[in-house]
N, CA, C and O of each residue as an XYZ file, in Angstrom:
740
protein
N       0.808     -1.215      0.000
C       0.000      0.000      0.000
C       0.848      1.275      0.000
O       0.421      2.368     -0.373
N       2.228      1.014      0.502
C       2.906      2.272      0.285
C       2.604      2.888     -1.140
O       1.996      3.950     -1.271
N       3.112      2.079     -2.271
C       2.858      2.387     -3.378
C       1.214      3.351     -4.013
O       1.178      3.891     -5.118
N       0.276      3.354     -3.226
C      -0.617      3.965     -3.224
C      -0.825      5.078     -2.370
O      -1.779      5.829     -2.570
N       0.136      5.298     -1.248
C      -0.035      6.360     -0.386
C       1.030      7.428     -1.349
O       0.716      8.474     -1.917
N       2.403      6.731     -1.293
C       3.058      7.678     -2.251
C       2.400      8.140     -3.467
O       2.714      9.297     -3.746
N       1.433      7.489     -4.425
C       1.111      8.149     -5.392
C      -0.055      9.123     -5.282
O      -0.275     10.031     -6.084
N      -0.842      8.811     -4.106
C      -1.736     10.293     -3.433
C      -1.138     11.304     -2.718
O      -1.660     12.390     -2.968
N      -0.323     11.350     -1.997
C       0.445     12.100     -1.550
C       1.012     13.153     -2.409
O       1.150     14.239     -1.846
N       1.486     13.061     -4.028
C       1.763     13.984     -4.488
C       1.272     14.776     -4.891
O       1.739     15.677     -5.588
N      -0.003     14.583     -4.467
C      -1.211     15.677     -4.743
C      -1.642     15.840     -3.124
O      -1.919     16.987     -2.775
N      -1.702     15.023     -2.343
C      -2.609     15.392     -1.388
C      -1.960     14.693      0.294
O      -2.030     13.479      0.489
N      -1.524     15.390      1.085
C      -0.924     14.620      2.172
C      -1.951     14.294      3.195
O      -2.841     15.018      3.642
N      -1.673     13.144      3.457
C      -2.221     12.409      4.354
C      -1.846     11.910      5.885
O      -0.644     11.702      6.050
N      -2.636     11.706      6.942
C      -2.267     11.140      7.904
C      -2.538      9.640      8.209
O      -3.415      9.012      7.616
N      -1.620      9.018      9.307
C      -1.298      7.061      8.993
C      -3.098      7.372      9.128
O      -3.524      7.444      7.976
N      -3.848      7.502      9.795
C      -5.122      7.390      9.835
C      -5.954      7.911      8.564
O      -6.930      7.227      8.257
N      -5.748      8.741      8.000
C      -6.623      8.898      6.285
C      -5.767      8.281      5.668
O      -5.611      8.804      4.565
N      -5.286      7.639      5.782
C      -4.984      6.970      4.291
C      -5.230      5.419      4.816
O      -5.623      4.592      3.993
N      -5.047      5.113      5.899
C      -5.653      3.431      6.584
C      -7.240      3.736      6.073
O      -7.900      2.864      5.508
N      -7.765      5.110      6.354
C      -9.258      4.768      6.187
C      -9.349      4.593      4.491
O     -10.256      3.966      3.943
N      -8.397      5.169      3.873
C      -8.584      5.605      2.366
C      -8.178      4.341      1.740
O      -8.842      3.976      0.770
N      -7.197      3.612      2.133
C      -6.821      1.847      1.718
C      -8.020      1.366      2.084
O      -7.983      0.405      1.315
N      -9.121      1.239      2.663
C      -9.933      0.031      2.688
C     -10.796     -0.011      1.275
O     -11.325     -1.060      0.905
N     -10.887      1.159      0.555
C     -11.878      1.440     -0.401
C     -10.999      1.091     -1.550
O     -11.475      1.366     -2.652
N      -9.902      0.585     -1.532
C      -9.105     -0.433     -2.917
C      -8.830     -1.592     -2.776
O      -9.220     -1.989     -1.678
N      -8.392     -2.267     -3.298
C      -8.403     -3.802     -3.193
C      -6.737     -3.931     -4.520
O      -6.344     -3.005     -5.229
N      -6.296     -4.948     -4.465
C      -4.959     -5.484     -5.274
C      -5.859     -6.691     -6.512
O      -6.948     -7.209     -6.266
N      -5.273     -6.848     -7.448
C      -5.736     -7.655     -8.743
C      -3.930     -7.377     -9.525
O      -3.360     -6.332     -9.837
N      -3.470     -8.881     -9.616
C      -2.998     -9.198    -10.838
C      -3.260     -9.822    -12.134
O      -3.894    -10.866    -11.979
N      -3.068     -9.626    -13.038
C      -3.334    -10.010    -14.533
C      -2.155    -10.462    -14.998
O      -1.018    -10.268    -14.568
N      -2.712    -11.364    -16.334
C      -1.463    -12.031    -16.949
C      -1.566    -10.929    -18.227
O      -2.456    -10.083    -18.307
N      -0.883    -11.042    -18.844
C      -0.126    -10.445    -20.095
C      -1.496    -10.857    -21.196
O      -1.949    -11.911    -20.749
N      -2.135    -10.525    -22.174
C      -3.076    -10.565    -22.531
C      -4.541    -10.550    -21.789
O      -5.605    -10.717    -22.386
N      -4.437    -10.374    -20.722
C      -5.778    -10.604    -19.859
C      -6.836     -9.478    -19.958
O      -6.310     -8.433    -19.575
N      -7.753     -9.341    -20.218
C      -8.319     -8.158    -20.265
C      -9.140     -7.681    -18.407
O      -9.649     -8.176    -17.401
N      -8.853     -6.773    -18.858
C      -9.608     -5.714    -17.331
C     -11.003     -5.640    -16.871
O     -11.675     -5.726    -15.843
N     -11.180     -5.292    -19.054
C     -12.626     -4.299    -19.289
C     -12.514     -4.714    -20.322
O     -11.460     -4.575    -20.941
N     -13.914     -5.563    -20.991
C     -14.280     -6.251    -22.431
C     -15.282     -5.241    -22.708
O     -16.270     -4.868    -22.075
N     -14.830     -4.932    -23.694
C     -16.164     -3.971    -24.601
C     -17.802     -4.857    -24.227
O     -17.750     -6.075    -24.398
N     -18.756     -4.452    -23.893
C     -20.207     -4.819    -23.664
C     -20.267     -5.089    -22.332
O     -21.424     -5.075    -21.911
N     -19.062     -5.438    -21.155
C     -19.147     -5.613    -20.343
C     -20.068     -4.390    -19.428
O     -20.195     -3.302    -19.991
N     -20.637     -4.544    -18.180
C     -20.429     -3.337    -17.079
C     -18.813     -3.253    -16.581
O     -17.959     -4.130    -16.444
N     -18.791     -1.730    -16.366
C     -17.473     -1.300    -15.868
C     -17.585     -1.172    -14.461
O     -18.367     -0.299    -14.085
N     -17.067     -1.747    -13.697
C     -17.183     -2.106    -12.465
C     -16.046     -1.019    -11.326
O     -16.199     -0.429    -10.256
N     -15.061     -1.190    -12.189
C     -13.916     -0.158    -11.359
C     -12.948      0.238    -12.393
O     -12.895     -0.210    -13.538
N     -11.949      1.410    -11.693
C     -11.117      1.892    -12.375
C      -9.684      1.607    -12.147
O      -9.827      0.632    -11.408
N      -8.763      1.717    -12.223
C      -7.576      0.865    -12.081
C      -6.500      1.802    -12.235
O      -6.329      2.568    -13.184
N      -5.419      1.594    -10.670
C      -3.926      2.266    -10.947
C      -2.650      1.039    -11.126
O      -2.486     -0.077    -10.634
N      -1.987      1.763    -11.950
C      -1.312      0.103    -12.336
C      -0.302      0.766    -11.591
O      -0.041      1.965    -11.497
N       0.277     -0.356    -11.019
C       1.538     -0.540     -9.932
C       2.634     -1.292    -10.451
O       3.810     -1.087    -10.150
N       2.223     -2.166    -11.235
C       3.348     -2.586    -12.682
C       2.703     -3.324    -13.684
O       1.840     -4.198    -13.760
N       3.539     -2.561    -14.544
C       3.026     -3.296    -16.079
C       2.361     -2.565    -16.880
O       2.748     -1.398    -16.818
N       1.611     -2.715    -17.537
C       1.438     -2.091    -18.937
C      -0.204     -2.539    -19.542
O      -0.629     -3.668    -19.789
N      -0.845     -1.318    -19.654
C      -2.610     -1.528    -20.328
C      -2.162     -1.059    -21.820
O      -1.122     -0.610    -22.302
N      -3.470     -1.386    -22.321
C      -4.014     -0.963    -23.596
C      -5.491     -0.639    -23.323
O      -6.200     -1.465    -22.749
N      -6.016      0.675    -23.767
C      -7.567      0.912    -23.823
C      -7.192      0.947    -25.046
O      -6.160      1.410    -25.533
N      -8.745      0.047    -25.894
C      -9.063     -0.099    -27.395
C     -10.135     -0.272    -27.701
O     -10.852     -1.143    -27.210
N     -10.610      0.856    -28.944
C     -11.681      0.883    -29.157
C     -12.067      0.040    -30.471
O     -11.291      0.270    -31.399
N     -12.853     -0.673    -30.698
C     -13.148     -1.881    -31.888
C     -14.390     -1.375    -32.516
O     -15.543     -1.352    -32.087
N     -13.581     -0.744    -34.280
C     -15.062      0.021    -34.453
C     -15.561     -0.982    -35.468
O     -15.010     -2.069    -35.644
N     -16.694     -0.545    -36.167
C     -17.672     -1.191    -36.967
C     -16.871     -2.618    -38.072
O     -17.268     -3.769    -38.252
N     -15.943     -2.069    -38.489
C     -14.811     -2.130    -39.234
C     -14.138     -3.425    -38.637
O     -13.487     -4.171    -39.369
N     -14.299     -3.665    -37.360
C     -13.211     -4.731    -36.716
C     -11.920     -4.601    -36.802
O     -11.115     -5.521    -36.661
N     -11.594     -3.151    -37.099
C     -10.521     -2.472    -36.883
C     -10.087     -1.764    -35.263
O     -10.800     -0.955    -34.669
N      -9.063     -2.175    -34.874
C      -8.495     -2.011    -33.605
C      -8.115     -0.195    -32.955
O      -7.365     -0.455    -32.014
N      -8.198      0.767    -32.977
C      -8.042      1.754    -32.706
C      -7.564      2.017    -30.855
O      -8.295      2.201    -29.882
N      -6.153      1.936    -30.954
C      -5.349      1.755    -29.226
C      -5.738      3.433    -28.897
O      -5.109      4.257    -29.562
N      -6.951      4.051    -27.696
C      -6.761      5.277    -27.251
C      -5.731      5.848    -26.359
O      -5.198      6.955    -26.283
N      -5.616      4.693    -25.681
C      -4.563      4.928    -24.560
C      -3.646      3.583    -24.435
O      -3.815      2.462    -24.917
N      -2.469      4.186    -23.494
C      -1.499      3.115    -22.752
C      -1.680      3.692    -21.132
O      -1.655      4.861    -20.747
N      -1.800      2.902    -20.633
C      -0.904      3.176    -18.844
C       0.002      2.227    -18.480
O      -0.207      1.014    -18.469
N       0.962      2.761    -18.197
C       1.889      2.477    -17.572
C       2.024      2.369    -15.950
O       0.888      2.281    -15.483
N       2.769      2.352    -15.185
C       3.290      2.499    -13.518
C       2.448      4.006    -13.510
O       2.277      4.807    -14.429
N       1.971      4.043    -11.990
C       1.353      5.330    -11.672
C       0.137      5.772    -12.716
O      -0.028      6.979    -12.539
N      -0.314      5.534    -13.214
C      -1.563      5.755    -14.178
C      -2.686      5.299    -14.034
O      -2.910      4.110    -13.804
N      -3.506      6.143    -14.144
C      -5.077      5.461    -13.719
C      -5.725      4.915    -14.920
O      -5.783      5.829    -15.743
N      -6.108      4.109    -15.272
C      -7.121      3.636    -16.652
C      -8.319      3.284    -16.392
O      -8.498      3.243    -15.175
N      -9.578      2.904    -17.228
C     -10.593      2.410    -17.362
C     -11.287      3.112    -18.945
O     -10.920      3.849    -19.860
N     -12.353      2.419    -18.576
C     -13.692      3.225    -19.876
C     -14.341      4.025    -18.763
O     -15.319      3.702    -18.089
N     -13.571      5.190    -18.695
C     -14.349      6.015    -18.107
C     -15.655      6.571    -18.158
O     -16.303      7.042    -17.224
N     -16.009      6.451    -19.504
C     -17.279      7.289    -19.706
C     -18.376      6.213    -18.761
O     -19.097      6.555    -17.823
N     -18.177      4.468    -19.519
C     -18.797      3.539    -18.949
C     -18.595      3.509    -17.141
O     -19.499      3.302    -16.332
N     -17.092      3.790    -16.821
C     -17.201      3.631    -15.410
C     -18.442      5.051    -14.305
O     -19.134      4.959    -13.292
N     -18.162      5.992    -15.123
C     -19.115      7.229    -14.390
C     -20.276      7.385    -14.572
O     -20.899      7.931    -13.661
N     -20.918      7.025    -15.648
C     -22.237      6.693    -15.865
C     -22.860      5.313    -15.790
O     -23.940      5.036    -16.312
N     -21.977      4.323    -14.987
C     -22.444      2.779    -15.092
C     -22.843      2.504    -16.048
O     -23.979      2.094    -15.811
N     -22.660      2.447    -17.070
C     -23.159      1.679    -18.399
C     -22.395      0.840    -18.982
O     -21.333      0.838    -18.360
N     -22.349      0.015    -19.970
C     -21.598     -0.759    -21.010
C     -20.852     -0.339    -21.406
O     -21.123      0.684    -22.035
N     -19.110     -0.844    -21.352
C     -18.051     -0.615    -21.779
C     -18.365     -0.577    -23.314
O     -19.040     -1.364    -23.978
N     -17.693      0.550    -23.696
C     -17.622      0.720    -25.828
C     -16.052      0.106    -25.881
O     -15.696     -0.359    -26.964
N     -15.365      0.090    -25.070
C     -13.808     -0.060    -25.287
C     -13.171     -1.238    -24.231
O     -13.759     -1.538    -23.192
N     -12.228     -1.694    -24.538
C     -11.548     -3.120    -23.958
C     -10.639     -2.338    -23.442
O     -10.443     -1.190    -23.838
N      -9.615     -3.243    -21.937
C      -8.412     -2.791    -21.528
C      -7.927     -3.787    -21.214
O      -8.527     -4.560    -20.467
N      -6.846     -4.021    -21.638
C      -6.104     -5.267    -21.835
C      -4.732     -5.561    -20.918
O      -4.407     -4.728    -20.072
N      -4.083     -6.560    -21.083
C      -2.518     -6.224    -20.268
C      -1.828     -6.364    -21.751
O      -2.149     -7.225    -22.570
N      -0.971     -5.509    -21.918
C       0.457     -5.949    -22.875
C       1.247     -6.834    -21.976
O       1.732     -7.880    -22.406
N       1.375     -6.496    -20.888
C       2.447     -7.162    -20.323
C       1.613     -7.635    -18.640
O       0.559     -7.226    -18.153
N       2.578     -8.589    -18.144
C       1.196     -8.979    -16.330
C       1.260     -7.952    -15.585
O       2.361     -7.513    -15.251
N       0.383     -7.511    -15.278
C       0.352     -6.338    -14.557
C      -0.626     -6.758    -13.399
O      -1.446     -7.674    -13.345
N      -0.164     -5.498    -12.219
C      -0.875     -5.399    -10.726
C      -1.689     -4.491    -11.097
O      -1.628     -4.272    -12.307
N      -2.701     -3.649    -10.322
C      -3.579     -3.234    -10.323
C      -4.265     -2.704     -8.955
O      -4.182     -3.585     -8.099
N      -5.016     -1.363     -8.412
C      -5.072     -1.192     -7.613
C      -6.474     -1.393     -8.069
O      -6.529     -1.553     -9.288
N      -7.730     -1.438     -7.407
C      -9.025     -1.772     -8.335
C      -9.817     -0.237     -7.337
O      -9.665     -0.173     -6.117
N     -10.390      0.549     -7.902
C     -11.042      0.897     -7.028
C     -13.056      1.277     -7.879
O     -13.491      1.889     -8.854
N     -13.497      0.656     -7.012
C     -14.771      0.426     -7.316
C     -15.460      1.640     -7.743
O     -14.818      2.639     -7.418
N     -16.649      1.921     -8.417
C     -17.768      3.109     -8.583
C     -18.341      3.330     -6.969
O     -18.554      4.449     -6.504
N     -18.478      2.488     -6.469
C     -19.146      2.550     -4.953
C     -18.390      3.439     -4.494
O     -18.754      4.569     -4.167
N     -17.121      2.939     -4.428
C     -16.181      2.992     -3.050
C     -15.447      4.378     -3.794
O     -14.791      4.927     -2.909
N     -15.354      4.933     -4.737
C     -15.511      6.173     -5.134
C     -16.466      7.262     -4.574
O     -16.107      8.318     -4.053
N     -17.808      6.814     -4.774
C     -18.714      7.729     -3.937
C     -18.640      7.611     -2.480
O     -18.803      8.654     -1.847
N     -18.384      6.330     -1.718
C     -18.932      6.682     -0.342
C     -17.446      6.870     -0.149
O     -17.371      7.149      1.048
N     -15.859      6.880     -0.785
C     -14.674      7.938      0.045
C     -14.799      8.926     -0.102
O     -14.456      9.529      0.914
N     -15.326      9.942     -1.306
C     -16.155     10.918     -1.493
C     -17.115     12.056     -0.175
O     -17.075     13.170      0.347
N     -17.989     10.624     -0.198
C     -19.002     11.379      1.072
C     -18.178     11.387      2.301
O     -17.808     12.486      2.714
N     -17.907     10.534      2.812
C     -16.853      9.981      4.102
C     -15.776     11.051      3.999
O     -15.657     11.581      5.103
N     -15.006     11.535      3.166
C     -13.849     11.807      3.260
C     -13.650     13.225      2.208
O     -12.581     13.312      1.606
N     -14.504     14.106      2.051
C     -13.689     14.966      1.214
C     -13.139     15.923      0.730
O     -13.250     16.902     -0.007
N     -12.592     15.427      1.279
C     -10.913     16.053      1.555
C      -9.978     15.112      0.265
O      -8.863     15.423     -0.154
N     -10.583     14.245     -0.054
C      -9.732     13.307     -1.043
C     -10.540     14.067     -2.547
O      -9.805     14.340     -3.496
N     -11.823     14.314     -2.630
C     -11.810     15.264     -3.836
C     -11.133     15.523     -4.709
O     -11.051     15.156     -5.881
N     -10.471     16.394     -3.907
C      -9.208     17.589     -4.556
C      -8.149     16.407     -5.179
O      -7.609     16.762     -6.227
N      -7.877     15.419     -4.818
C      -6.981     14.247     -5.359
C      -7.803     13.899     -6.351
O      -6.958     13.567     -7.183
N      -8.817     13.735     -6.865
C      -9.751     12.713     -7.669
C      -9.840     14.157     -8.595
O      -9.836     13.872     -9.793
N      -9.922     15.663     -8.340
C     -10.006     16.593     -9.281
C      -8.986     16.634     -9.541
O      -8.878     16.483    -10.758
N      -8.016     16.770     -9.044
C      -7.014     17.014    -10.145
C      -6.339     15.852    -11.147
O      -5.984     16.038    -12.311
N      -6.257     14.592    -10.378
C      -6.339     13.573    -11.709
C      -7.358     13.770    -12.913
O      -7.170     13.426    -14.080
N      -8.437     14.377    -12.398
C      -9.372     14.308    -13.861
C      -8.870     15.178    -14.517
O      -8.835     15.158    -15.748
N      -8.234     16.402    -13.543
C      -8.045     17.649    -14.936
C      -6.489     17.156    -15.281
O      -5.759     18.126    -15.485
N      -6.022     16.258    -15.358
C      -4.253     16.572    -15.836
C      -4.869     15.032    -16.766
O      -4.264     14.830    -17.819
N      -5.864     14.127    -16.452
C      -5.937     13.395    -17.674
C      -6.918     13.996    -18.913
O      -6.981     13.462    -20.020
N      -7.649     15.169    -18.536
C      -8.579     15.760    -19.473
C      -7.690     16.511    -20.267
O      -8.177     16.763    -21.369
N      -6.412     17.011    -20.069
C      -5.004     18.214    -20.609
C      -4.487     16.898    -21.368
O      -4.201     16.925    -22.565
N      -4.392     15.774    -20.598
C      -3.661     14.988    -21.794
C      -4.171     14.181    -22.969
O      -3.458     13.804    -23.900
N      -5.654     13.914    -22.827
C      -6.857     13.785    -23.675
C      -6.781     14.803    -24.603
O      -6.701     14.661    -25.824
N      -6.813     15.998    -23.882
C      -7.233     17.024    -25.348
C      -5.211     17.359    -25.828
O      -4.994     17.985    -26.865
N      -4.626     17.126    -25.412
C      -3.259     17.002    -26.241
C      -3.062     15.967    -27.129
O      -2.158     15.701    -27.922
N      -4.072     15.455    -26.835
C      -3.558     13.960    -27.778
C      -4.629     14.012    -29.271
O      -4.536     13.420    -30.346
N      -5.458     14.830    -28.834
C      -6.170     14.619    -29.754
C      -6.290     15.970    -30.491
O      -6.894     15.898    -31.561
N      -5.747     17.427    -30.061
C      -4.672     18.122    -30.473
C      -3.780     17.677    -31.726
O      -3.963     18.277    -32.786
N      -2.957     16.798    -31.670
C      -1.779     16.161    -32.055
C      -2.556     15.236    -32.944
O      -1.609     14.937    -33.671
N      -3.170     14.823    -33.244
C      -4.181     13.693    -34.171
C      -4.523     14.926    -35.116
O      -4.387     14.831    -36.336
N      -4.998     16.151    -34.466
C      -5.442     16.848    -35.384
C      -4.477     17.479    -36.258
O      -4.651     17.558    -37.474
N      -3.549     17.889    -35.705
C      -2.333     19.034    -36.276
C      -1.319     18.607    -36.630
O      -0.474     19.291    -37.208
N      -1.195     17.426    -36.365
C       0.214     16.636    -36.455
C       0.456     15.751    -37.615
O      -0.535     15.029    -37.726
N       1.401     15.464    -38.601
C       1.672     14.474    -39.220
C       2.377     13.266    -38.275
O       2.819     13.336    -37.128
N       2.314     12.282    -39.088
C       2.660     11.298    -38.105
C       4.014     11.169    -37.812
O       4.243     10.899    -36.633
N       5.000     11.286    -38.564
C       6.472     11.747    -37.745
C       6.895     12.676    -36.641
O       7.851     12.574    -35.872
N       5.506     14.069    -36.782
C       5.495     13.965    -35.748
C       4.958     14.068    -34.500
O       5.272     14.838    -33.592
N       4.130     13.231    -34.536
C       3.179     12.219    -33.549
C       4.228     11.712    -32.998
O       4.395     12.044    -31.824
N       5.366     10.677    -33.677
C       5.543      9.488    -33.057
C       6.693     10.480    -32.602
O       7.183      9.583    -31.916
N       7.525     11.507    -32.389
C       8.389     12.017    -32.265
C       8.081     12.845    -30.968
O       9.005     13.179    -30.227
N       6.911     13.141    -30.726
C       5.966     13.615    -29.534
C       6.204     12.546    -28.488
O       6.910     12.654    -27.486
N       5.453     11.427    -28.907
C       5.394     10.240    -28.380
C       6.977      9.831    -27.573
O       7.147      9.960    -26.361
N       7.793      9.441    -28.321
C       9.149      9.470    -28.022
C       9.651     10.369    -26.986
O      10.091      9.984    -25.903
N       9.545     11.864    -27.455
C       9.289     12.958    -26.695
C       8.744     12.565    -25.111
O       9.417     12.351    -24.103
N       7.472     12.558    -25.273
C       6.554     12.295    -23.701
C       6.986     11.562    -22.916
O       7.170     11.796    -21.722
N       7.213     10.519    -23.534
C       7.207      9.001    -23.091
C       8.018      7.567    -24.023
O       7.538      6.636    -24.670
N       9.481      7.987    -23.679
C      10.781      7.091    -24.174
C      10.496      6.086    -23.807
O      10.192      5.225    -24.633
N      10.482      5.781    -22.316
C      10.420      4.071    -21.469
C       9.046      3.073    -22.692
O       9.149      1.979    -23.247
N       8.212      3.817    -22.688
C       6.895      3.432    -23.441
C       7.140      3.037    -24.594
O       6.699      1.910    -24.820
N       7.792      3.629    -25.605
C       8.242      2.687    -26.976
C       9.040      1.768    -26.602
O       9.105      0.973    -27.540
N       9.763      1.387    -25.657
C      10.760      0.148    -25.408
C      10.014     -0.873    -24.810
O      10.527     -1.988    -24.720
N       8.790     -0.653    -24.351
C       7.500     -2.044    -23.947
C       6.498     -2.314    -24.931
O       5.752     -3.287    -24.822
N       6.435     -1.500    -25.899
C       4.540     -2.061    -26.746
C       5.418     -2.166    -27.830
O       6.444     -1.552    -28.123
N       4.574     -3.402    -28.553
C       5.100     -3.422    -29.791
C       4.554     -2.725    -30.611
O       3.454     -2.186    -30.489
N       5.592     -2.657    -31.910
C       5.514     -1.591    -32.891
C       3.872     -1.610    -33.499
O       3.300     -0.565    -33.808
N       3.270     -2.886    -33.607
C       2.118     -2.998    -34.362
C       1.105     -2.271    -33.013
O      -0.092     -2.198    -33.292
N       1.389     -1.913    -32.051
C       0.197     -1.463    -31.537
C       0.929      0.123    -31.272
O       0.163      0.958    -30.793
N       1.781      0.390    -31.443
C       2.520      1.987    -31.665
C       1.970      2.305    -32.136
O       1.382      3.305    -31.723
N       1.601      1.684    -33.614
C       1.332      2.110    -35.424
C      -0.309      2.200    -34.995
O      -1.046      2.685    -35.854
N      -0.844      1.817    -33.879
C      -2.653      1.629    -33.676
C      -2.582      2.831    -32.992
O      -3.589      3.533    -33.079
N      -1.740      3.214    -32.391
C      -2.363      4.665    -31.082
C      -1.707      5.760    -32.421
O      -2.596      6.539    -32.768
N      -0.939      5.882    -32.879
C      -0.451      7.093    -33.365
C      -1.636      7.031    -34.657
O      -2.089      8.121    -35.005
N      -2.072      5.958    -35.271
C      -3.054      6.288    -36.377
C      -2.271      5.922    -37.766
O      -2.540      6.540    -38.796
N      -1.407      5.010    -37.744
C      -0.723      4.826    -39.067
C      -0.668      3.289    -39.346
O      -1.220      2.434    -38.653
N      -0.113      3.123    -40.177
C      -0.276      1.729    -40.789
C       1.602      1.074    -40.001
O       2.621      1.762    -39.935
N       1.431     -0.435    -39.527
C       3.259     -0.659    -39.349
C       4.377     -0.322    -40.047
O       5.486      0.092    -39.706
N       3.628     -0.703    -41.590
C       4.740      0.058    -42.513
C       5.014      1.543    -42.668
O       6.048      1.861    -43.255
N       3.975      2.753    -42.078
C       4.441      3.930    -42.127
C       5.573      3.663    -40.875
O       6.779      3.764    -41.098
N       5.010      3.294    -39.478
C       5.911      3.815    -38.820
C       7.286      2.904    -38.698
O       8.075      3.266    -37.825
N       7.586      1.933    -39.373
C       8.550      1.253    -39.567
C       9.609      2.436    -40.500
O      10.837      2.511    -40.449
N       8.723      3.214    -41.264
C       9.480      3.977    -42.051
C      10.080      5.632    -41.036
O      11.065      6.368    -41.104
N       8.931      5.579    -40.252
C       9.263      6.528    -39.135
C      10.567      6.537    -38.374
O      11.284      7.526    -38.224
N      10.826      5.124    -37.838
C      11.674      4.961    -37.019
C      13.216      4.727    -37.625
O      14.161      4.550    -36.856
């Protein structure tokens, strides 16, 4: 649980007593390396900080074409958010690239640390606004960007991250075919 106090803490300090009360409302889940989280049609049940290893959110459109929106990595929160905040049916899958841990924290146990506690808020707002800045950068960059340099952004942001996903799912988040970005690199 250290690993979860340190990663609230850099937004929000805590005492051994709020954060003992704030650990009961997560739970631990490992996955194997292909395992999925969140199957498209499923209910979205919780949202997830990975503690190691590596997601894929993917959206599967009409086409049966694969479209990767996101990666998380260590310290990153993932899910189908839209599905997790409005309880509805996942549109998008989250997968492991690689086995990953997982901190799970429920839709419930969101609202009642919320009511119980909030003072943790301000932690849960500002994750939304620094993943809503990197949402609309990304899709910024889809808009304005050619794909050299997308993937040069990418590289840019996040080096460690091209040395774990393979190239064929690089070539799915940046929007290009393997053979463009084979020609990229």
């Amino acid at each position: 649980m250290q690993f979860l106090r340190k990663h609230i803490e850099k937004i929000l300090p805590l005492t051994d007593e709020e954060f003992a009360f704030v650990a009961t409302h997560f739970s631990t889940r490992k996955y194997k390396k292909h395992q999925y989280l969140v199957q498209e049609g499923d209910e979205v049940k919780h949202c997830y900080l990975v503690i190691s290893g590596l997601l894929k959110l993917v959206y599967n459109d009409d086409n049966g074409k694969d479209h990767i929106v996101s990666f998380a990595m260590e310290d990153w929160w993932e899910s189908d958010y839209y599905a997790f905040y409005t309880q509805s049916i996942a549109t998008m899958s989250l997968q492991c690239i690689e086995d990953t841990e997982v901190y799970c924290f429920s839709f419930e146990n969101y609202k009642k640390l919320c009511e119980e506690f909030p003072k943790i808020e301000h932690f849960f707002l500002q994750k939304t606004n620094f993943g809503f800045l990197a949402a609309q950068r990304r899709i910024l960059s889809l808009l304005t960007s050619n794909a050299k340099e997308r993937y040069e952004q990418l590289l840019k942001q996040y080096p460690s991250l091209l040395q774990r996903v393979p190239k064929s799912l690089l070539a799915a988040y940046l929007g290009v075919s393997r053979e463009t970005l084979s020609r990229l690199v």
